[in-house]
C-alpha positions in Angstrom: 121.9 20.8 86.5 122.1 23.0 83.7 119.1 21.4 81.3 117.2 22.1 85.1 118.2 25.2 85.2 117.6 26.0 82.1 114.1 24.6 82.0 113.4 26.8 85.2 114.2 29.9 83.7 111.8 29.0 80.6 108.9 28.8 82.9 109.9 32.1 84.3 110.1 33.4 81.0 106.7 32.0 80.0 105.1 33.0 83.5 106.2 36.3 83.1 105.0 36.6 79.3 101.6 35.2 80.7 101.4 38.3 83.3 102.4 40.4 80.4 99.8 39.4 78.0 97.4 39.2 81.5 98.1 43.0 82.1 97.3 44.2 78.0 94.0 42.0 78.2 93.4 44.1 81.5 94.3 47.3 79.8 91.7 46.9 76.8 88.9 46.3 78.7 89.5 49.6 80.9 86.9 51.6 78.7 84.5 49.4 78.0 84.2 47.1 81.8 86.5 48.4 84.2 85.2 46.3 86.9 86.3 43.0 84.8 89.4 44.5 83.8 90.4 44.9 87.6 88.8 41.5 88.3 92.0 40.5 85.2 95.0 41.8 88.0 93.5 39.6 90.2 94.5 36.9 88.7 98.6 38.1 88.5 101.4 36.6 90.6 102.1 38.4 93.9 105.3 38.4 92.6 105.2 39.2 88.9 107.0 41.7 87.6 103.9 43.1 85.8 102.2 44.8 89.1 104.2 48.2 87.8 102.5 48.3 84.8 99.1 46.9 86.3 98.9 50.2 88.6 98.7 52.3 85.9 95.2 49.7 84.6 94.1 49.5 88.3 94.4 53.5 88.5 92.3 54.0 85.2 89.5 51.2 86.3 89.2 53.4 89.8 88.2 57.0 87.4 86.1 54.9 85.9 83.1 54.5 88.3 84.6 51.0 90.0 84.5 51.1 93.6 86.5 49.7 96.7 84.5 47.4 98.3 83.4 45.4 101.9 81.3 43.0 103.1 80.7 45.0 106.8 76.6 43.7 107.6 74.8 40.3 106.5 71.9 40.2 104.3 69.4 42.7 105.1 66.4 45.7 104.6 68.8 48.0 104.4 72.1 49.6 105.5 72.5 53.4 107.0 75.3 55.4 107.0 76.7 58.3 109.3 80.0 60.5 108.8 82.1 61.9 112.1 82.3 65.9 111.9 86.2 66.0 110.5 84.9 63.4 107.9 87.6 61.1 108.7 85.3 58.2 110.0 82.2 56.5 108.7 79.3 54.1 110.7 77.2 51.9 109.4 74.7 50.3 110.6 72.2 47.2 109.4 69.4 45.2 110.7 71.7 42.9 112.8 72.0 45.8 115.2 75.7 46.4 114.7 77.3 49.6 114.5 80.5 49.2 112.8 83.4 51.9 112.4 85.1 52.0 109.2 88.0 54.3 107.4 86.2 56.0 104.3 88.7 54.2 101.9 87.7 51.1 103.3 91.4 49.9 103.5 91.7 49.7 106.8 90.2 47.1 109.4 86.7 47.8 110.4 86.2 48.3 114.2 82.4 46.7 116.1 81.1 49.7 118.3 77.9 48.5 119.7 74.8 46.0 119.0 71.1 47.4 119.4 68.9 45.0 119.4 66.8 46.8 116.6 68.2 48.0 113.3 69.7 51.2 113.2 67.6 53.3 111.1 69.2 56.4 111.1 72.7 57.5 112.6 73.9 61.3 112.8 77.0 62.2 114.9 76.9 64.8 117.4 81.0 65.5 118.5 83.8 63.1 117.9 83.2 60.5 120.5 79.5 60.2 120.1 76.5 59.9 117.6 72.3 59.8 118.1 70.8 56.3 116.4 67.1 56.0 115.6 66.5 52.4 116.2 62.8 51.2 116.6 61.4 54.6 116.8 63.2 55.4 119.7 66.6 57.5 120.0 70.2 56.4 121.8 72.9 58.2 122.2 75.9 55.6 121.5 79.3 56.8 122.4 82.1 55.3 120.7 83.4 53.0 123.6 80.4 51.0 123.0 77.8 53.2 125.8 74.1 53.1 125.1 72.0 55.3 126.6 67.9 55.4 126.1 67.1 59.2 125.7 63.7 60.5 126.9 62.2 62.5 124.1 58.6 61.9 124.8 57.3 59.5 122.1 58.4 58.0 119.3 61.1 59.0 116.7 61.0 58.9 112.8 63.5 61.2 112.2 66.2 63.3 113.6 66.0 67.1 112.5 69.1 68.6 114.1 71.6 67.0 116.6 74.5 68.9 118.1 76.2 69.6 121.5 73.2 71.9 123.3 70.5 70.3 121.7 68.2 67.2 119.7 65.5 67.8 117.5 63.8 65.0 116.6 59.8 64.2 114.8 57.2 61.8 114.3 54.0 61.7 113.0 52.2 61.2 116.3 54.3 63.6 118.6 55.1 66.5 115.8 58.4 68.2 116.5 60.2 67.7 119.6 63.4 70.2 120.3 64.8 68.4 123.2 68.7 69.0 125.7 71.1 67.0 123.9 70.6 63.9 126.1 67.0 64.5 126.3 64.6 65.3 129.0 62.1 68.2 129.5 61.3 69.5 125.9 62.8 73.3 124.5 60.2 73.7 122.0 57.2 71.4 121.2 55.2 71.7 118.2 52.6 68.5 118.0 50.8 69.4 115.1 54.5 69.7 112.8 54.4 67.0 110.0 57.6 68.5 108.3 60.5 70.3 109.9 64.1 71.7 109.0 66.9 73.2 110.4 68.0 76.8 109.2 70.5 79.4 109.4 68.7 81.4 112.1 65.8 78.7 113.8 63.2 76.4 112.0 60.6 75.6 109.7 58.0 73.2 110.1 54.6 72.6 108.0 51.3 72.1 109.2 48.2 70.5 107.7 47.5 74.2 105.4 50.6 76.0 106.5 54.2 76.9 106.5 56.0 78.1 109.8 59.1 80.3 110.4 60.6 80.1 114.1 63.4 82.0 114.4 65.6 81.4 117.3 64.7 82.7 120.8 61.3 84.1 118.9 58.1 83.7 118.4 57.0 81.4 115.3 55.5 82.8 112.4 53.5 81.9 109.9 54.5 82.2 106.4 51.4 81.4 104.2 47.7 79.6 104.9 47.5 77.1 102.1 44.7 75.3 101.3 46.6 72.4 99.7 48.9 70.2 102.2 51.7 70.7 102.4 54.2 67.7 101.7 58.0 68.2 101.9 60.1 70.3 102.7 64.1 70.9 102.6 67.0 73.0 102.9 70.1 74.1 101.1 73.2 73.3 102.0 74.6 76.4 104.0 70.8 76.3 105.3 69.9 80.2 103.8 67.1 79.0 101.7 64.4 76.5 101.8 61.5 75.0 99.7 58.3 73.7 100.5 55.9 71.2 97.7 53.0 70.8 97.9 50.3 67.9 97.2 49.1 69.3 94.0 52.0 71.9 93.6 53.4 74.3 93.9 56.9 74.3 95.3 57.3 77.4 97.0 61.0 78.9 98.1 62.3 81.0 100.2 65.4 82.8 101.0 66.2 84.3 104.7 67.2 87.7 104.7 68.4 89.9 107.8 64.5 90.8 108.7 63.0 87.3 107.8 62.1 84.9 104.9 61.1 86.3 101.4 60.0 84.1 98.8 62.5 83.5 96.2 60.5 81.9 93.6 57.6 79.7 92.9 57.2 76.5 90.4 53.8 74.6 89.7 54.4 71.1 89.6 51.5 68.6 89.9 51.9 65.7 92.2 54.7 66.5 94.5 56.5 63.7 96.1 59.6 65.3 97.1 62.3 67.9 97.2 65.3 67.9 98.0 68.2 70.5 97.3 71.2 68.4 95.1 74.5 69.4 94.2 73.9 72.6 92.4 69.7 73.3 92.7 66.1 72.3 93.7 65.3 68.7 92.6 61.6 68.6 92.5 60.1 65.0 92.2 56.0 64.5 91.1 54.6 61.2 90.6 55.1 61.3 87.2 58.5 63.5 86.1 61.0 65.5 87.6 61.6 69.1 87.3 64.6 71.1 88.1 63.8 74.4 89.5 66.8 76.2 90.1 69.5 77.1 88.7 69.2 74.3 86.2 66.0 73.4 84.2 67.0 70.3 82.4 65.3 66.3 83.3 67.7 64.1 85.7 67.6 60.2 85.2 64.3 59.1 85.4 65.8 55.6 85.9 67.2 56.4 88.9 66.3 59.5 90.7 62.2 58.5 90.5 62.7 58.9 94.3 65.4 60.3 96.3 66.3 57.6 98.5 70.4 58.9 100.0 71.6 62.0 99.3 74.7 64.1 100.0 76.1 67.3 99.0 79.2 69.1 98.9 79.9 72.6 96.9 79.7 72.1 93.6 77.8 68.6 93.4 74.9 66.6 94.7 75.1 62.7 94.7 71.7 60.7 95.0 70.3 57.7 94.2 66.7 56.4 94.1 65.2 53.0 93.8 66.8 52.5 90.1 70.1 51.7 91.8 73.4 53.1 91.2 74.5 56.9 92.1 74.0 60.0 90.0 76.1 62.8 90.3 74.5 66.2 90.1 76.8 69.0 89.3 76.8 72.7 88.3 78.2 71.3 85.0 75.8 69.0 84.5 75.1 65.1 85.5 77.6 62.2 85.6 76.4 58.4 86.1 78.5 56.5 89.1 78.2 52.7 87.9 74.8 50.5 87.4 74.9 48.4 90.6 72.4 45.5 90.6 71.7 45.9 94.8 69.8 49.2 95.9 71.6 52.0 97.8 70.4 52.3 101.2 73.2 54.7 102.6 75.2 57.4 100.2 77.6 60.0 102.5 80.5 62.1 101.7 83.8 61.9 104.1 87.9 62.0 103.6 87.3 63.3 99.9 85.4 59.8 99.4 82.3 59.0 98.5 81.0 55.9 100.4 77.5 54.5 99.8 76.1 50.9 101.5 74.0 48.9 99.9 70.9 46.8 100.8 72.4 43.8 101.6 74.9 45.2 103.5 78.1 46.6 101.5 80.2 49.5 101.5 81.5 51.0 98.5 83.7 53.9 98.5 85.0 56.0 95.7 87.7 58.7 95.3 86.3 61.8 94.2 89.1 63.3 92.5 89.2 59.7 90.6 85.6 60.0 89.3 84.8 64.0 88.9 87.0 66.4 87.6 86.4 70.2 88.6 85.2 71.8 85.8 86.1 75.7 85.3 84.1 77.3 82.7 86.0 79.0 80.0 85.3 82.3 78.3 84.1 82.7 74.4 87.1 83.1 72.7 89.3 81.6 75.1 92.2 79.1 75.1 94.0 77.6 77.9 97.7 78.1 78.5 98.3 76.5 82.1 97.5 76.4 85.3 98.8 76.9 88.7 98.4 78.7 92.1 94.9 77.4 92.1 93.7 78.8 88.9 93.6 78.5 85.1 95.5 80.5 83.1 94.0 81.6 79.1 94.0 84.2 76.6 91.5 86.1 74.9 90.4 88.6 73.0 90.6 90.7 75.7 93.5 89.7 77.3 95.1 87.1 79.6 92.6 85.7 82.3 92.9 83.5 85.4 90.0 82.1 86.2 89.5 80.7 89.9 89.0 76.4 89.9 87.3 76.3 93.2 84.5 79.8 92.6 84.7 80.0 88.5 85.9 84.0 89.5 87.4 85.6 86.3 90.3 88.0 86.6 91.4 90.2 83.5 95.0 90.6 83.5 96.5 92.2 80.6 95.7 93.8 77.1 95.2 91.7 74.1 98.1 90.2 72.2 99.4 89.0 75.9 101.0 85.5 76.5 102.3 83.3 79.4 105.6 82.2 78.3 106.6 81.1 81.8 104.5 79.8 85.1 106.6 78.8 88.2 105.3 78.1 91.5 104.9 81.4 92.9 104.5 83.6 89.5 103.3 84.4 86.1 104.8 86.1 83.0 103.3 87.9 80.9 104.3 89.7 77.8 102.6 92.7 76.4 103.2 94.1 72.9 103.7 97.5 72.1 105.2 98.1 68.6 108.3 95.9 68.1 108.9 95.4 71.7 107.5 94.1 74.3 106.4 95.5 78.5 107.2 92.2 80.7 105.2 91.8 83.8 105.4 89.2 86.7 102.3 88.4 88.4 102.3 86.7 91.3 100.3 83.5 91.0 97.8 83.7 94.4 97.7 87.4 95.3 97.7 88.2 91.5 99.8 91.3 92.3 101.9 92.8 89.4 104.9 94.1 88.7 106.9 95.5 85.9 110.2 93.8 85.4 111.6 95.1 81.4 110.4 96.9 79.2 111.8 97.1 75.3 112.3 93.7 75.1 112.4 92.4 71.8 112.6 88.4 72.8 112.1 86.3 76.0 112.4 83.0 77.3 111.7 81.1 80.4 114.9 79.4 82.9 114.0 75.7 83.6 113.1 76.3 87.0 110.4 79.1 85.9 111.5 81.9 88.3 113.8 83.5 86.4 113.2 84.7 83.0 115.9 86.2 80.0 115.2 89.2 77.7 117.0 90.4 75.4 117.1 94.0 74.7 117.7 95.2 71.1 119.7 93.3 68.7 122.6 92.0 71.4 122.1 92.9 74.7 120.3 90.1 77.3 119.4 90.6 81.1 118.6 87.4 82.9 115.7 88.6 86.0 115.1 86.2 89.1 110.6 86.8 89.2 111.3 86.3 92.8 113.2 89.1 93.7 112.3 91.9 91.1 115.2 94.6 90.7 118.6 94.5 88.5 119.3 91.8 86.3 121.1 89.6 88.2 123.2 88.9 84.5 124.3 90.9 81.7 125.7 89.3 78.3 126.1 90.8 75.4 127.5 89.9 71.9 128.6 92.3 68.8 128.5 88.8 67.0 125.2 86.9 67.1 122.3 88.6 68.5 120.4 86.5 70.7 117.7 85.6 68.4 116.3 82.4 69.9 117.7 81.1 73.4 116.6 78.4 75.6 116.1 77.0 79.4 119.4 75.8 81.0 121.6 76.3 83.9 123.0 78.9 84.6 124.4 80.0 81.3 122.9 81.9 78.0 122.0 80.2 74.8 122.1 82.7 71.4 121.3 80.9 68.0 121.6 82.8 64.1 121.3 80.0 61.2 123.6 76.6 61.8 126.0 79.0 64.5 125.3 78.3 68.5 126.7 80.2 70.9 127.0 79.0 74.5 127.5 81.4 77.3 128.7 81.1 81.2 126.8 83.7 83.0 129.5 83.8 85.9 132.8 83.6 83.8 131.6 85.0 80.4 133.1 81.7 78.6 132.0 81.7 75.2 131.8 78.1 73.3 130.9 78.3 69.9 128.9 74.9 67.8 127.9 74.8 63.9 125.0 72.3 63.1 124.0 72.5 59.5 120.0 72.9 60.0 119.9 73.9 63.1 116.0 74.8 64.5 116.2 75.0 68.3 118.9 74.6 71.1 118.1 73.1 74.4 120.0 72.2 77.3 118.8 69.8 80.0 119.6 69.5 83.7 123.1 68.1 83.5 124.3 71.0 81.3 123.9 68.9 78.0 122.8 70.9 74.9 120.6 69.4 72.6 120.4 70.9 68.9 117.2 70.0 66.9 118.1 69.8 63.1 116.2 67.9 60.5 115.4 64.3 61.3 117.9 64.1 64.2 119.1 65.6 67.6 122.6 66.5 67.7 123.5 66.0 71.4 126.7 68.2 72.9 128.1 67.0 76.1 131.6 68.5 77.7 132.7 68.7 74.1 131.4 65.4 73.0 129.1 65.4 69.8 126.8 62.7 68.9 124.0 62.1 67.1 120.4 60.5 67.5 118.5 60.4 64.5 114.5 60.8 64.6 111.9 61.2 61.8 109.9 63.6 61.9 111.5 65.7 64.8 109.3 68.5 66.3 109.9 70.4 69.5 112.3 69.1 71.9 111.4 69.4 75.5 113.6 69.0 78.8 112.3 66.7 81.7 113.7 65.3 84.8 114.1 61.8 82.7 115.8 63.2 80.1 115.2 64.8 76.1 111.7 64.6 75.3 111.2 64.9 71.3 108.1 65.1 70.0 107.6 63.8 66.3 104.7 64.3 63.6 104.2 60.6 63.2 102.1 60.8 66.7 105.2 59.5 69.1 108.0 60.7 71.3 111.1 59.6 72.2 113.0 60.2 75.6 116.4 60.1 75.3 118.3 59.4 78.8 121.3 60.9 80.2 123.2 57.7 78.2 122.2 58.9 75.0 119.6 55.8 74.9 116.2 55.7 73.3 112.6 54.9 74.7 109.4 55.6 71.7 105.7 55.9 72.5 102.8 56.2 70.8 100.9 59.3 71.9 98.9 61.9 69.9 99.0 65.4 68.2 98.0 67.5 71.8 101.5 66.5 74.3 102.3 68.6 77.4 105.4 67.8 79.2 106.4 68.5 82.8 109.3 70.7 83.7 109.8 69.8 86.9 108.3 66.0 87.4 108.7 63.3 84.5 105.6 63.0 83.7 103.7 63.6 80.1 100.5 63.2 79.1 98.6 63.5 75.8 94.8 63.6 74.3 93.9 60.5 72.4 90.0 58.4 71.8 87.7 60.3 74.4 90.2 60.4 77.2 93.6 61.5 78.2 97.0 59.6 78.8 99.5 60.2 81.5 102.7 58.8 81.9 105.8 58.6 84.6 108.6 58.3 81.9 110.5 57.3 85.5 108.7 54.2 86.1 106.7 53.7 82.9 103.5 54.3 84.6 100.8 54.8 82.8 97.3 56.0 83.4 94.5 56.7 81.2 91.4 59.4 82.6 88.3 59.3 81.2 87.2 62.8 79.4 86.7 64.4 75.7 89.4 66.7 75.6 90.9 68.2 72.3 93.7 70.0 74.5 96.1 68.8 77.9 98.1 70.2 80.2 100.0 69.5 83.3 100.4 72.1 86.6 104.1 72.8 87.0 104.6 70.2 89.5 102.6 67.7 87.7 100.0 67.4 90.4 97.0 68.8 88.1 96.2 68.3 84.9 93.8 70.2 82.7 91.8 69.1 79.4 89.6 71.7 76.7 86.8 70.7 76.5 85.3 74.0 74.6 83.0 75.6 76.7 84.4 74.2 79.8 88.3 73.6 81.3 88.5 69.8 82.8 91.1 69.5 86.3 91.9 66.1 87.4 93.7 65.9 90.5 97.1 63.2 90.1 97.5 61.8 93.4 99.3 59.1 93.9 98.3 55.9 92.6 96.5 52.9 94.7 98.5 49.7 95.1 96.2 47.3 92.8 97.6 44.3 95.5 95.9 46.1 98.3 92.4 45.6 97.3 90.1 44.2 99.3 86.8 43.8 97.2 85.1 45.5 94.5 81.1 46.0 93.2 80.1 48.0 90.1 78.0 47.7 87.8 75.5 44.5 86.7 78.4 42.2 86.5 77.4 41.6 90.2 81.1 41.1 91.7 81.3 38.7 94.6 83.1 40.7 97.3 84.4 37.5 99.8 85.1 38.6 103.4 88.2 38.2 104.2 90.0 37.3 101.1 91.3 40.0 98.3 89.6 37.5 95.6 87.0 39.0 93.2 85.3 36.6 91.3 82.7 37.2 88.2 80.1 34.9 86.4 81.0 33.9 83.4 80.1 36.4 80.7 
């Protein structure tokens, strides 16, 4: 029994050094084929031990362009997609006539709404329980228990212009424009002649074979220029204030509506017009032979991929599109950003739950995570340097000053005079200290309002409490105040000592640290208890959550703990930090080292540029074009694409931040996917095969 035994628990020991080495293969192919490296997990035990570390490698594959994936149509022309108003549901819709309802993350079951016995070549929802599908040039409303009902618009239908509660729009070539009750019938507004027509802020625009049209709503139409070139295309922005027209031979003409009617907001020769469409950030002009960027941005798209505008979507900041070179391209204020190479054209591209889901030709869905794939990117003044960021902004000094500059609008606010810092950032508030002479003025500023406040003045040293809403001066050469930045007033603690000034103190509980040479002086803030410590080189005194002060002295950290002293020697000791998991130590060599409530060691590699969470135990570092994030609780760890020479972490490690120079970098850290919950995946020209109803991903051999 015990030679079986025995032999069992060497096959467990070897299966679980397979999964091991399984995992590390996984890992090194994150950068260079994410798709295969996820393809790797597949192959672990549902029960191996190595799934914790194999989120971390599924999590990195996901930033890296590889998509969640699902067989939802057969093999077809092509799939379409349509997004409910809250975003929370996506359609799609092939040529087997199925409408399908499916969760944007594509994790949950799909649901079969209706079968039209025509493919389903457009689909736009009107209110939560129903949509409008073009299907064989004709329109039906399809309600989501599965109704169909034929609407009456008087001809055929190419394309649906505006669809919402009151009223359709819909046009073709043979019946023009066609503004139609929302469940059809006797026509609003006819216009037979239209070729072209949009939907904006304040009525419509159509084109005619020389002209362009402006209809405002309950007016008459007018006409906006006789042109004796045809006009070809025409779109609208996003919030529908502006809209361009191209023309066969050029131009592209915009305009911008104003309170007494359109004026023309610029205009762009460009031979050859095919198309334009408004992207992400500008106009996207598309001839038969180049593209051209019109505004803001002036600089060529990928050729390869964006020859035509097939899908597009929008949201603030960014534009996603995809022409007949397959794959997605991301079109951003910032610039562009390549979504994967897939093999199989994109027929559908929508935006819905924070996800972007696209269908391909042949019928699948892919979806990614936007936060996963594009960081916000917050432009950073000349001169500039990051210090952190919370209550939605980024925090930096300058030459001028400190600024907080606004993630979501890029809005720059000056704060303070030059010489300022941020020593602390809590949830709710800022520090700031500003210099005059030998002392400093410190002011709290509240981290959303931005309201300020002065809380001391003639301070001649400060440092943050670990929970970053208090902070302690110190006021000449022995007297320190501790301030709660929440309710500004009196100190709510006065210490002072004839003995030691308080030249260098620390975070901690509620108690005062004071430090002069190899003497440290420990100080109850209720009961005035004084304990006094000598460490012979003594550089910095910490004391972490359970009241245990930490010393850093020359290659080692003398540890103090209810009158215990030990030792744990390190080389090259830098900075110690306090986390939720214990003593973080930072070392020149390019490591740290956590040491637990226990006293016991964990090492890792990581690079010159660490930030470490206060409140969460999390750390992350800049290393090889990307940056490294890991739960010290669970050893998780993710890697993020991006060329960052800086990091940082939000205070409750939700956010992180990288330099990039000219630009700040914010990922968003949600919560890691389960790797064993995947259903299917496609990306680029490895051509995964997705099989329905199985989580197994299989690849050709290389």
């Amino acid at each position: 029994i015990s030679e079986r035994d025995a032999a069992a628990l060497a096959r467990a020991d070897e299966a679980a050094r397979a999964d091991e080495l399984l995992v590390e293969r996984a890992d090194a192919l994150v950068d260079s084929d994410p798709l295969r490296a996820v393809a790797l997990l597949k192959q672990l035990r549902p029960a191996s031990s190595s799934w914790v570390q194999a989120v971390g490698t599924f999590d990195s594959a996901l930033s890296r362009g590889v998509a969640r994936g699902k067989v939802a149509h057969v093999a077809g022309r092509g799939t379409s997609l349509g997004v409910s108003p809250d975003g929370r549901s996506v359609i799609s819709g092939s040529d087997d006539g199925k409408l399908i309802l499916h969760d944007p993350t594509l994790t949950k079951p799909s649901r079969l709404i209706a079968t039209l016995d025509k493919q389903p070549d457009e689909i736009v929802w009107t209110d939560a329980s129903s949509l409008i599908v073009v299907a064989g040039l004709r329109a039906f409303r399809v309600r989501l228990d599965g109704a169909i009902t034929p609407l009456d618009t008087g001809g055929r239908v190419s394309a649906v212009v505006e669809s919402t509660s009151r009223q359709l729009a819909v046009i073709s070539k043979e019946n023009g424009l066609r503004v139609l009750p929302a469940d059809g019938g006797t026509p609003i507004r006819v216009v037979p002649e239209a070729r072209e027509a949009v939907r904006v802020a304040t009525g419509w625009v159509w084109t005619l074979a020389d002209a362009v049209v402006y209809a405002a709503d309950g007016a008459q139409p007018i006409t906006l220029g006789q042109y004796p070139n045809l006009p070809i295309a025409v779109a609208t922005d996003r919030d529908r204030r502006r809209f361009a027209v191209g023309f066969f031979r050029g131009p592209v003409i915009e305009w911008e509506l104003r309170p007494d009617g359109p004026v023309v907001r610029g205009e762009w020769t460009v031979p050859a017009i095919v198309q334009v469409s408004y992207i992400g950030p500008g106009l996207l002009a598309l001839g038969d032979r180049r593209q051209q960027w019109l505004t803001p941005k002036r600089e060529p798209v990928d050729a390869s991929l964006l020859d035509t505008v097939l899908v597009r979507t929008t949201t603030a900041t960014c534009g996603f599109a995809s022409g007949l070179g397959g794959g997605i391209l991301a079109i951003c204020s910032y610039g562009t950003h390549r979504i994967g190479t897939l093999a199989d054209r994109i027929s559908g591209l929508v935006l819905a739950d924070g996800h972007l889901v696209a269908a391909t030709r042949t019928g699948t869905l892919l979806s990614w995570k936007l936060d996963r794939l594009l960081p916000r990117r917050v432009p950073a003044p000349a001169g500039s340097s990051p210090l952190a960021l919370g209550g939605g902004r980024i925090w930096m000094t300058s030459r001028s000053g400190l600024i907080a500059v606004e993630i979501a609008t890029g809005v720059i606010t000056q704060l303070g005079e030059p010489g300022n810092a941020l020593p602390c950032f809590g949830r709710d508030h800022a520090v700031l200290a500003s210099m005059t002479g030998s002392t400093s003025r410190i002011t709290s500023i509240h981290a959303t309002t931005l309201e300020r406040m002065v809380i001391a003045e003639g301070v001649t040293n400060y440092a943050c409490w670990a929970d970053q809403e208090r902070i302690i001066v110190v006021k000449g050469a022995s007297t320190l105040e501790v301030i709660d930045l929440r309710k500004p007033g009196p100190p709510v603690a006065t210490v002072s000592s004839a003995e030691m000034p308080f030249s260098v103190m620390a975070r901690g509980h509620w108690m005062a640290l004071a430090m002069k040479g190899d003497r440290i002086e420990r100080i109850d803030l209720d009961t005035q208890a004084r304990i006094e410590l000598r460490v012979a080189d003594a550089r910095q005194v910490v004391v972490d959550e359970r009241g245990r002060l930490a010393i850093r002295a020359r290659d080692r950290v003398v540890l103090w703990d209810n009158g215990k002293l030990s030792e744990v020697p390190i080389a090259g000791i830098g900075p110690v930090h306090v986390n939720p998991a214990g003593l973080v130590v930072i070392s020149g060599d390019q490591s740290l080292t956590v040491i637990d409530d226990h006293g016991q060691t964990r090492s890792f590699a990581t690079a010159r540029e660490i930030s470490v969470s206060n409140e969460q135990p999390f750390v992350a570092w800049s290393e090889n074009h990307g940056v490294t994030v890991i739960d010290l609780g669970t050893g998780l760890m993710r890697r993020i694409a991006g060329d960052v020479n800086q990091v940082g972490l939000s205070p409750d490690a939700t956010q992180l931040w990288g330099n990039a120079g000219d630009t700040i970098l914010v990922w968003s850290l949600t919560q890691p996917d389960d790797p064993q919950s995947l259903r299917g995946l496609l990306d680029r020209e490895t051509n995964a095969i997705v099989q329905r109803g199985s989580t197994k991903v299989e690849l050709p051999e290389p």
